[in-house]
N, C-alpha and C positions, 0 to 999 in steps of 0.2 A: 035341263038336259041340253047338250053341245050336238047341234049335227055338223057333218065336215062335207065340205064343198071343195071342189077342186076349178082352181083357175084354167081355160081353155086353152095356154099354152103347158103349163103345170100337166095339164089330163095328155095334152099329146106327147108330149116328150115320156112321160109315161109308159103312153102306147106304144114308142117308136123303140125304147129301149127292151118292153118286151117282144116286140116282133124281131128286133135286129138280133136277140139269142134266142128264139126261136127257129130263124132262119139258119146262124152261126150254126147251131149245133146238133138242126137238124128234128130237134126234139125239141117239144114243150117244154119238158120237165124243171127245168130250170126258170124258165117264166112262169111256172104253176107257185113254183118256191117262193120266187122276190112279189109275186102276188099275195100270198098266203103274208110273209113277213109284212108289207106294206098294210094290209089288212090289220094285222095285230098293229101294228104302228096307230092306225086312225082307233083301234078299238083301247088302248091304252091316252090318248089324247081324249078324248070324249069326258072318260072318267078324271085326266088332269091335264087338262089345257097346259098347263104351264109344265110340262114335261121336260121340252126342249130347251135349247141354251141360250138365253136373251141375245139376242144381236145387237151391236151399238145404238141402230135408230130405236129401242127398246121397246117397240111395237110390235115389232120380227121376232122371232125364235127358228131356230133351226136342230133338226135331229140329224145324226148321221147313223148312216143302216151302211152298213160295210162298207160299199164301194158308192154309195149314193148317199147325196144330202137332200132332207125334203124341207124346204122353208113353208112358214107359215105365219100369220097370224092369227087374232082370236080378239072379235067385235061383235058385242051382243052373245049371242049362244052360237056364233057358228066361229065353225074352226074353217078359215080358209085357208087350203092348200097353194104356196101362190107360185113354186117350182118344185120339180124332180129331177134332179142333175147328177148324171155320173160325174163322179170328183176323176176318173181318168182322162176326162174331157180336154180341150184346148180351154183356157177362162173364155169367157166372155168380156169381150173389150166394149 
């Protein structure tokens, strides 16, 4: 069995994106959602680690959930979370 772990920039940027439409909108409810979907996300991974779409260095995989990408890899039985990035983002240089 796969548990998933999330890297401590991975978990904050997370956090930051659900507080900045929580603040945005006033309302949770839409931070309750991309919770909920992010959830199904690690609950579909568990059962098939290789869900996601191989990345060139072919250790990485990456899903995309509507407007965000979650990278990951998968070493021994844990699924590591290694970011969560809004794709409306500036890249990272």
């Amino acid at each position: 069995m796969y548990t998933i772990e999330w890297a401590n920039d991975a978990e904050n940027n997370y956090y930051k994106i659900l507080e900045w439409w929580k603040m945005n909108n006033g309302t949770n409810t839409y931070s309750v959602k991309l919770m909920t979907e992010v959830q199904n996300i690690e609950d579909l991974l568990i059962v098939n680690p290789e869900l996601g779409k191989e990345l060139p260095n072919k250790s990485r995989r990456i899903i995309i959930l509507r407007k965000y990408s979650i990278t990951y890899d998968v070493s021994d039985n844990i699924i590591k979370i290694l970011s969560f990035y809004d794709n409306r983002q500036e890249p990272i240089h």
